[in-house]
N, C-alpha and C positions, 0 to 999 in steps of 0.2 A: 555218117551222122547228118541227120537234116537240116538245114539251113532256115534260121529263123527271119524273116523278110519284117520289117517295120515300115517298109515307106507306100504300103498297101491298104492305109485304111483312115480316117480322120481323126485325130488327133479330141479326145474328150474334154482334155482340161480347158478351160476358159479365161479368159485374162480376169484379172480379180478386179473389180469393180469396189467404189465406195457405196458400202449399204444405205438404202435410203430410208430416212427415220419417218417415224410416223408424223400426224400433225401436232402440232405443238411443240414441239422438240427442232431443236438446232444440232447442226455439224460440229463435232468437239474443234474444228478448226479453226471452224468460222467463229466459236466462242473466246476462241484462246487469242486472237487479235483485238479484239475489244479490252474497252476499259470503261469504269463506270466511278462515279464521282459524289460522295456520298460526308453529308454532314454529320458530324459527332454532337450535335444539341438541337432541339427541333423548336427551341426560341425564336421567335421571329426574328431579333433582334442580334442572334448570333449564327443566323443561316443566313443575314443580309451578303454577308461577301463570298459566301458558298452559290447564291443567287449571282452575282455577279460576275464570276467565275466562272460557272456553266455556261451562261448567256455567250461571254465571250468566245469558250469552246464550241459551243453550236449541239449540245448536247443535255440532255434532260436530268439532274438531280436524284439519284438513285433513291430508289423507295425503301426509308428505314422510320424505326420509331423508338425514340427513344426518350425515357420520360422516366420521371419518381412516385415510387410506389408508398403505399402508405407509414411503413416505416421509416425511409430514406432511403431507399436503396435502391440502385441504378440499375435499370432494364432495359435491353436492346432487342429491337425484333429488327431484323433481314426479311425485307418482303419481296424477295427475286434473287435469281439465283448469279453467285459471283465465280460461281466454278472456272476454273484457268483464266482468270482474268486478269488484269493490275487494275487494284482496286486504290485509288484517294483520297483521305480524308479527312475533309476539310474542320479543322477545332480553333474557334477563335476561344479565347480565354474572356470570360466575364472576371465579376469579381467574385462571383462563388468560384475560387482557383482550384480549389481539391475536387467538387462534384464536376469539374471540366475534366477535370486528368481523371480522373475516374470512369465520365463516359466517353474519351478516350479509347484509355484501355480495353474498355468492356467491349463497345466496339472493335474495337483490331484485335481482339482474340474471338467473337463470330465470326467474322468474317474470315481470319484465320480458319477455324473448326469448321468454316462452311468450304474449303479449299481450293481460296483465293491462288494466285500465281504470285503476285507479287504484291505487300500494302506498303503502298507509302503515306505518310502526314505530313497533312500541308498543315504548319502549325505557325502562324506569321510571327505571333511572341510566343518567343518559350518560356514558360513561367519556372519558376524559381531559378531564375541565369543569377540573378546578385548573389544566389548562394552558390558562390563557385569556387570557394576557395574557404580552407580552414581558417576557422577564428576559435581560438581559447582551445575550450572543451567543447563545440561545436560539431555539425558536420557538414559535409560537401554534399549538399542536397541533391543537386542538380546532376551528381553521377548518380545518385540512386534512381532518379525520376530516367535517367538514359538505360539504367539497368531493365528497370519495369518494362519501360518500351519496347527493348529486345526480346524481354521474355513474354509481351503480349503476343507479339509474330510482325511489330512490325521488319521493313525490311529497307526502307530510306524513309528518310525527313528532308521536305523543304523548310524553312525556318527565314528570317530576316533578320538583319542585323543585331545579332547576338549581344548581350552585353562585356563577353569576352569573348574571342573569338577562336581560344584556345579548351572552350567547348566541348567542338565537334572532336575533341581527342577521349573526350567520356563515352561517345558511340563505338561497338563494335561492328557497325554499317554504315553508309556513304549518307553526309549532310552537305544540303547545298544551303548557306551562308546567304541569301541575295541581299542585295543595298537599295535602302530608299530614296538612297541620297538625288542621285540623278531626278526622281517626281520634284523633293523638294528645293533643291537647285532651281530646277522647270520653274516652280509658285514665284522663289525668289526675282528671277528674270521676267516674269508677267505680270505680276501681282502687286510684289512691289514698288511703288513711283520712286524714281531716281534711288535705286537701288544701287547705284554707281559711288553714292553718298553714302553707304553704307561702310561698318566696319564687323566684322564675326569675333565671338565673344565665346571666350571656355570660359564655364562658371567655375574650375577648375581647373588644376596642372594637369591633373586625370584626366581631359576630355580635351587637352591641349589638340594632340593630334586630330580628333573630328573635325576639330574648327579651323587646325592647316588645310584638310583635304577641302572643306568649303573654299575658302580663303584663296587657296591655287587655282581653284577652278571658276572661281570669281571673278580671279584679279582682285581682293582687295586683302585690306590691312587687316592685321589681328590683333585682339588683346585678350589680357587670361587678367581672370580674378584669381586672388592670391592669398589663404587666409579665412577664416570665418566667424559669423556672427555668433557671437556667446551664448543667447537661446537655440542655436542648432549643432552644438557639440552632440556627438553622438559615441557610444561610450562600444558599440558597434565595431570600429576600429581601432589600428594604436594609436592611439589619441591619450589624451592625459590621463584617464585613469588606466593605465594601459604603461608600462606593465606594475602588477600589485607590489606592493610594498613588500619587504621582504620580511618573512617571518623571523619571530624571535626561535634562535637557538634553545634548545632542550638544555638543561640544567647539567651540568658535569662534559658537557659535549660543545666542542668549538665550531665543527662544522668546518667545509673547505667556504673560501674567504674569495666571493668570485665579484669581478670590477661590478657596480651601480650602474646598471643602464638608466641615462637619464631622459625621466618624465619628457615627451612634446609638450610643446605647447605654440600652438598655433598664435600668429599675428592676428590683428584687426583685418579686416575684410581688405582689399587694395583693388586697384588695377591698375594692370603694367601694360601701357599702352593710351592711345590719345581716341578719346569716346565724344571729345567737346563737339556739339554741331556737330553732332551725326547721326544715322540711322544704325542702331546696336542690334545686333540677331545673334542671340543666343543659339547654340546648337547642342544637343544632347540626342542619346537615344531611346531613352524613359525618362517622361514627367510622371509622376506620382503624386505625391503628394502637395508639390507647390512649391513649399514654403522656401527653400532655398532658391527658385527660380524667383520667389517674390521678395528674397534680402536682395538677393543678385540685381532687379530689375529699380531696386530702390539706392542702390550705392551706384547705377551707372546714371539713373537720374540726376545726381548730386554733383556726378563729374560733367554733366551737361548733354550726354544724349537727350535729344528730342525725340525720338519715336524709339519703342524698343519694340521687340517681336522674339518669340518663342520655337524654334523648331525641331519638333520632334519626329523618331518615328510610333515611337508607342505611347500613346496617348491614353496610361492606367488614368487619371485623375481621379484619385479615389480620397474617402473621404471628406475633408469642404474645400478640396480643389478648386471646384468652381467659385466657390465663393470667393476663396483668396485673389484666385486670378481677375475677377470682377473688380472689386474692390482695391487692385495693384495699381501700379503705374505703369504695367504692359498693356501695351498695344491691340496686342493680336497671339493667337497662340496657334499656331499650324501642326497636325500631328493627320498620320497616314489613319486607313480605315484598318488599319489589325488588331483594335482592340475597339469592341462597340463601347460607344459613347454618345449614343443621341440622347440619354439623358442628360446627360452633362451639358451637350450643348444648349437645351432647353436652360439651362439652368445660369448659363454664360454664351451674352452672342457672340463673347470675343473669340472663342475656340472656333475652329475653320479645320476639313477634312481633304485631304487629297486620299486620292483614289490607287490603289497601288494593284487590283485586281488583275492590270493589262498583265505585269510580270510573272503575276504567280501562275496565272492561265499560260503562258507561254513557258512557265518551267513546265508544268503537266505536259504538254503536247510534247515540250523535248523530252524529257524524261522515257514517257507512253513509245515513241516512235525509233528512241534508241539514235537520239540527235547527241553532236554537241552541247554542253553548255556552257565554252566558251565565249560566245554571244552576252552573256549575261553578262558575264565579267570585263566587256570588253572596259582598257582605261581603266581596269580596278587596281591599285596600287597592290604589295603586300602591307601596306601600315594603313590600308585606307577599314 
């Protein structure tokens, strides 16, 4: 039988090469390491911290448009392609809050359909957090608004101090929590003259613990208001009319016979704690509307603070916020940049803005690069 020889001739096959694409066209490689960074409202006025943001990352503002059509109704164009990328983006909350979450949505499902790698939201307030929890016949807004998000395609959220922080348990994907505390800490240390004179104020037992985490990392004293003003009862919680009256029994029928839960009723407004000759800082994590910041900054008046101050991180003032705050006997009102409000300040010079862009840019790059984000957290309690 003849003997077949192989090591007699050169070898045809070639080592495989990566193909090279024509011009205009990129490496699926070299795409799939990128990331691109991209605003949900094309407002000037709510692409401001999307601008700030990029700046910081050292990167350009992904080209989209998104705008309302004659009807109302929400339109997104993608003008470049996101293909294998992780995509970001950026949605501050106006006060149109549903045509925000809307374009949103609308967004992170293009960009979904355009077959993004990974979308995360960088969403600094997440709107409807006060609805977190059942009241009456109500519902738990804020799981449905974490449902939608899933089902757009997102795939994580950055977020900032939640107003519960039992939340991120409504996501079926990873939310990073970050704190403003640390910026507005920073304001109080520089900002403040003899801040050492100061005392931190819960305008409530509910907001006790915010104003320990100041308070320890102050060094200084606390006091909680206790109790509320009679024009701002709110029928919202169990509060007095809470719970109804019990109905009359049916004619021939006695009914089971269950103990009388009784009516709250709240005290007069208090403070427990010593405000005399001092500098009082309110801390909360949304102003809104005002008005109980402006009983709050009027009953610590009466107990003798001389300067008061407002610190927040989301600064909705919506409605004639500004005007209350104007016309108060607060000082100064400090809230981070996550919710636009240059109108408002136009409106009140007392309101002041820190900048919180440095954080959120730096959660993107961890996030993008597949860093810790233990960094963020460092010194973060579990009750802080």
């Amino acid at each position: 039988m003849p003997i077949r020889r192989f090591g007699g001739h050169r070898s045809v096959v070639k080592r495989c090469e990566t193909p090279k694409l024509s011009s205009g066209f990129s490496n699926m490689n070299v795409s799939r390491s990128g990331y691109r960074v991209f605003s949900a409202n094309s407002s000037s006025a709510c692409s401001e911290l999307a601008k700030k943001i990029t700046e910081r990352l050292g990167v350009e503002l992904g080209k989209s448009v998104v705008y309302q059509e004659g009807n109302a109704e929400t339109r997104v164009d993608v003008k470049e392609s996101v293909r294998g990328q992780d995509i970001f983006i950026i949605q501050t909350i106006p006060r149109d809050v549903n045509t925000a979450i809307m374009e949103l949505l609308i967004t992170a499902y293009a960009l979904k359909t355009s077959c993004a790698k990974n979308i995360i939201g960088v969403i600094p307030y997440f709107p409807y957090s006060k609805q977190c929890k059942m009241r009456k016949r109500g519902s738990i807004v804020c799981k449905l608004l974490a449902a939608m998000l899933a089902k757009a395609g997102l795939t994580h959220i950055i977020t900032m101090d939640l107003h519960q922080k039992e939340i991120q348990g409504f996501f079926s994907f990873p939310v990073d929590n970050l704190r403003a505390s640390p910026f507005l800490i920073q304001y109080i240390q520089e900002e403040i003259p003899n801040y050492r004179n100061a005392v931190i104020v819960a305008k409530s037992p509910s907001a006790a613990k915010r104003a320990q985490s100041y308070a320890e990392r102050l060094r200084l004293d606390l006091a909680v208001l206790h109790g509320a003003a009679p024009n701002l009862e709110s029928n919202m919680g169990d509060g007095p009319c809470s719970p109804p009256p019990p109905a009359r029994s049916s004619a021939g029928h006695t009914g089971l016979e269950l103990p009388l839960m009784m009516a709250k009723e709240k005290p007069p407004i208090t403070v427990v704690g010593d405000v005399g000759g001092r500098i009082a800082i309110i801390v909360d994590d949304i102003i809104d509307n005002a008005e109980e910041f402006v009983a709050a900054a009027e009953i610590l008046k009466e107990r003798g603070a001389y300067k008061i101050f407002i610190m927040a991180t989301h600064g909705l003032l919506s409605a004639e916020a500004p005007r209350l705050i104007e016309e108060s006997a607060i000082d100064e009102v400090v809230v981070t940049n996550t919710v636009p409000h240059e109108v408002q300040k136009l409106q009140c010079p007392k309101i002041k803005t820190v900048d919180v862009s440095m954080i959120l840019a730096e959660a993107i790059r961890r996030i993008h690069n597949g860093e810790s984000m233990a960094y963020l957290f460092r010194n973060i309690a579990l009750d802080d």
